[in-house]
SETI-843717 format. One record per residue (C-alpha): residue in one letter; residue number from 0; x, y, z. Coordinates in steps of 0.001 Angstrom, whole numbers, plus 500000, padded with zeros to 6 digits. Example, Ala and Ser with C-alpha at 12.3 -4.5 7.8 and 13.67 -1.06 7.14 Angstrom:
2
REC seti dogu      u      v      w
REC    a    0 512300 495500 507800
REC    s    1 513670 498940 507140
//
This chain:
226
REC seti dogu      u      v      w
REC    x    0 082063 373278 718831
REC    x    1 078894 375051 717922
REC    x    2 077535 377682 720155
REC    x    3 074184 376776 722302
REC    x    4 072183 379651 723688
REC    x    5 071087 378921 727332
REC    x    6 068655 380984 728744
REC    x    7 066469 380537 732225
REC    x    8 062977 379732 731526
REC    x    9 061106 376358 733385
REC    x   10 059327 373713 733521
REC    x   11 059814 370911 731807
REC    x   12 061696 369154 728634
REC    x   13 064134 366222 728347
REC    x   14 065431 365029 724976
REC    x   15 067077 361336 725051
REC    x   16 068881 359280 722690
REC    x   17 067541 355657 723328
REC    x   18 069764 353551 724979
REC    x   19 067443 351047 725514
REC    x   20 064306 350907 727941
REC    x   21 065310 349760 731395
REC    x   22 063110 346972 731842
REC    x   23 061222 348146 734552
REC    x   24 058190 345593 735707
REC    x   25 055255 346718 734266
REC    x   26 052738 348734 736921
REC    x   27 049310 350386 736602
REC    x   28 049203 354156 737576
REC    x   29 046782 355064 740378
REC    x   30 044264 356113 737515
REC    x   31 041549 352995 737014
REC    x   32 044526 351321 734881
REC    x   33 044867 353723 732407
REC    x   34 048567 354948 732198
REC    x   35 050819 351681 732578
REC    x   36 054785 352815 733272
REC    x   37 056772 350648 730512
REC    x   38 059915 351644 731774
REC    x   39 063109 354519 731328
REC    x   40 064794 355564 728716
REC    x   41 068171 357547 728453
REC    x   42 068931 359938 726288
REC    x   43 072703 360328 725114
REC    x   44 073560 363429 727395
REC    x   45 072519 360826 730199
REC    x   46 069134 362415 731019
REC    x   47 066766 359588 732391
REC    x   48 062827 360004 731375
REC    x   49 059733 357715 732235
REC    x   50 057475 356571 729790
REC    x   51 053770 355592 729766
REC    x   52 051846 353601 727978
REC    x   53 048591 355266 726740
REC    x   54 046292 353049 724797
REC    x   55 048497 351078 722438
REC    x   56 050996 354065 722203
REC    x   57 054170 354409 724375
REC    x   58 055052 358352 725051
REC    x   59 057658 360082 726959
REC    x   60 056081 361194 730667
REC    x   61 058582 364410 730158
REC    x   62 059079 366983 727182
REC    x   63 062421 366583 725272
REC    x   64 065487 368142 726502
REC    x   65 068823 367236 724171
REC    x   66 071246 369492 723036
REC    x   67 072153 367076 720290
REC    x   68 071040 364824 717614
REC    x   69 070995 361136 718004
REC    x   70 073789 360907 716080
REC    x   71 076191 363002 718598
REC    x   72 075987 366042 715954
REC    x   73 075401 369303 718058
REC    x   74 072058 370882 717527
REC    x   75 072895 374436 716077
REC    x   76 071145 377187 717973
REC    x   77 071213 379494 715775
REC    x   78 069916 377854 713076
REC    x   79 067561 375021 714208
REC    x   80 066850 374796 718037
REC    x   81 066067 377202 721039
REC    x   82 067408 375656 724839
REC    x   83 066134 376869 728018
REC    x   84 067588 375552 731209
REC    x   85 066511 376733 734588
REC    x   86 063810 375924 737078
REC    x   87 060792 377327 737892
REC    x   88 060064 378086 741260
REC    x   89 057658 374691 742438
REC    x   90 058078 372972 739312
REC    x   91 060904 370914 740055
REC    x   92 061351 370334 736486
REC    x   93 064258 371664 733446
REC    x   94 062705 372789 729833
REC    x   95 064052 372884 726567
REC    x   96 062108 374289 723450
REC    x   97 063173 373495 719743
REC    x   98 062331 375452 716200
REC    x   99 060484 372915 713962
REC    x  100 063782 373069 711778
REC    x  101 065065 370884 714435
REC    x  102 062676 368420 714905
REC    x  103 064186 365869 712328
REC    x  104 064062 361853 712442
REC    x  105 067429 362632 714713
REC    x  106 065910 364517 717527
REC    x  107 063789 362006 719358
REC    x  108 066375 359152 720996
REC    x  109 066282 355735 718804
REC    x  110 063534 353679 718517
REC    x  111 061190 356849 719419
REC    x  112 059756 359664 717017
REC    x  113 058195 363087 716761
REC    x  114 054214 361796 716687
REC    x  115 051961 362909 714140
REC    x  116 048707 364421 713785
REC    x  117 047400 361095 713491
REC    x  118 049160 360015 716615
REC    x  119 048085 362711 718662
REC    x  120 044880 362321 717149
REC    x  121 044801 358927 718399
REC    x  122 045850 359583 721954
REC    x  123 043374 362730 722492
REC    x  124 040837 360565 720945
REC    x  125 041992 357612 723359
REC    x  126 041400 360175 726193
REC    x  127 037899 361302 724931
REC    x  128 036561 357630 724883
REC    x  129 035360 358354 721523
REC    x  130 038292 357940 719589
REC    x  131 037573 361364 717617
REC    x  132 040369 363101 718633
REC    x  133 038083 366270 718301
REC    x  134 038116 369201 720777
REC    x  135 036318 367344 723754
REC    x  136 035445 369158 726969
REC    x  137 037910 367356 729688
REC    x  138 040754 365359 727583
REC    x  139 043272 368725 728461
REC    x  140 042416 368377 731997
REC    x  141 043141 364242 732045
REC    x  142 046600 364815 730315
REC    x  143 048094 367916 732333
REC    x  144 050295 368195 734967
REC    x  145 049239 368211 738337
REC    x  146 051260 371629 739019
REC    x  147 052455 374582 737392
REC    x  148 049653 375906 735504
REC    x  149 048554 379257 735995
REC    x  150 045465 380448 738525
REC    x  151 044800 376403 739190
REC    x  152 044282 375322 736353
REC    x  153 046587 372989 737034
REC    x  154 045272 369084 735531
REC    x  155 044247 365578 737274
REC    x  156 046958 363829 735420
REC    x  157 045006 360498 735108
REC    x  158 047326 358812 732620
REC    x  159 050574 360066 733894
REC    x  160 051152 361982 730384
REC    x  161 052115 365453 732868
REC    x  162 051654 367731 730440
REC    x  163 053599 370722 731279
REC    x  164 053227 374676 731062
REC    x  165 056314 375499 729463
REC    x  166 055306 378576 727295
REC    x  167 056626 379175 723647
REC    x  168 059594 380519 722299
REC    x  169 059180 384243 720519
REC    x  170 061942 384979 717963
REC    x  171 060298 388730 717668
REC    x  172 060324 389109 721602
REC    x  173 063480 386842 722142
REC    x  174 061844 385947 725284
REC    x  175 060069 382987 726293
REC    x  176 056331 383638 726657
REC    x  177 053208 381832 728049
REC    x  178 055161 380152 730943
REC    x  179 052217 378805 733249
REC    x  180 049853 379711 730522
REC    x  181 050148 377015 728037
REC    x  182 051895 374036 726630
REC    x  183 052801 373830 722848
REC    x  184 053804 370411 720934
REC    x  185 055509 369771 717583
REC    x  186 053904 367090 715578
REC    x  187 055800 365943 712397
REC    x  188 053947 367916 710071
REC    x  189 053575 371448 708828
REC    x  190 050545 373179 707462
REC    x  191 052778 375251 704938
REC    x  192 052630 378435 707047
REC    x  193 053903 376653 710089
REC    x  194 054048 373691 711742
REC    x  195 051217 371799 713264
REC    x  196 050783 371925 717351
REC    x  197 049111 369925 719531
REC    x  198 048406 372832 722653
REC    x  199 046419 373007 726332
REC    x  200 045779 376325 728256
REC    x  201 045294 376657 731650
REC    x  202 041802 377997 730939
REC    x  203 040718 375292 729239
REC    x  204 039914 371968 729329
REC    x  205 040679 370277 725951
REC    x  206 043776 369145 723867
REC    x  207 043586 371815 720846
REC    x  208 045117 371617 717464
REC    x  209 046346 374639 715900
REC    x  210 049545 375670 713680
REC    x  211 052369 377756 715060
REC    x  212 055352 379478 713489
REC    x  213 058392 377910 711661
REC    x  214 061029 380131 713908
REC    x  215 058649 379982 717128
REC    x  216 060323 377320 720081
REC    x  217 058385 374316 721314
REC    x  218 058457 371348 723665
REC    x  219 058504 368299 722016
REC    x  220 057454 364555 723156
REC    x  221 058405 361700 721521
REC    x  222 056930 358773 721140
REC    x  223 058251 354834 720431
REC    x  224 058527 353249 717233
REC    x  225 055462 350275 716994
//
């Protein structure tokens, strides 16, 4: 069995293998209508995630937390994936954070997939109104969590994404860094000198885009296949 480094760090992740969505009756959020809860899905360690349905897209309402492939194959620590498990004090809520090397067709649960830029691109632009997907003033704030984000800059959460504060992995520190600070998520691309990152700060209120490092941990949400 391959070896999985565990190490405390917090707030949230949950990685699923689809087992099919529980068919949950469809219900508006308290947010004017905007988020619409399509269901559950498992993954195949038996972690149970909510989705929502943001425009015409259908994300995970929790980062990715699987310590295998969709397949059953291990995910090899040492090679392609980072795991945190622990809890951070008021979170209420488990992380995981994964190397881009990991984040293959296999990682998300079946039927669901790493987004791309597009994709995000779609769903900041969905938030903005404007369909730009640009660095808007407020679209950070709609899609965070309504705790765990450092000196209150916690978000209002309006489409039920809960965006969470879970930091980045540092392969030169071997720590965990940013926890409370920032979120960081994998899209299905690189930019040759790293992957591309969809990212919010506590500080701010927009959705960034930047690149990160290939060896650098990150939450990942998937999203389901059209």
């Amino acid at each position: 069995m391959k070896k999985v480094l565990l190490i405390l760090l917090s707030e949230g992740l949950i990685g699923l293998i689809y087992s099919g969505c529980k068919k949950d009756e469809e219900t508006g959020d308290p947010n004017n209508g905007n988020g619409i809860n399509p269901g559950t899905v498992t993954d195949i360690d038996g972690n149970t995630y909510k989705a929502v349905k943001i425009g015409d897209q259908v994300w995970m309402a929790e980062n990715l937390k699987t310590t295998r492939y969709n397949d059953g194959t291990d995910i090899d620590n040492d090679t392609s994936g980072y795991y945190t498990t622990g809890e951070k004090s008021g979170a209420g809520t488990f992380s995981a954070l994964f190397y881009f090397e990991a984040s293959t067709s296999k990682l998300c649960p079946k039927g669901w997939h790493i987004p791309s830029r597009d994709e995000w691109k779609a769903l900041v632009g969905f938030v903005a109104h404007d369909n730009s997907g640009e660095y808007g003033n407020h679209e950070g704030t709609a899609l965070k969590a309504k705790t765990g984000w450092s000196e209150n800059g916690n978000g209002t959460d309006v489409y039920g994404f809960a965006a969470r504060a879970a930091g980045a992995y540092n392969p030169d520190s071997g720590r965990v860094v940013g926890i409370g600070d920032g979120g960081y998520w994998i899209a299905n691309e690189n930019a040759h000198a790293g992957p591309w990152l969809r990212h919010a700060y506590y500080n701010k209120h927009n959705f960034l885009e930047s690149t990160g490092g290939f060896k650098f941990g990150y939450s990942v949400r998937c999203m389901k296949d059209e």
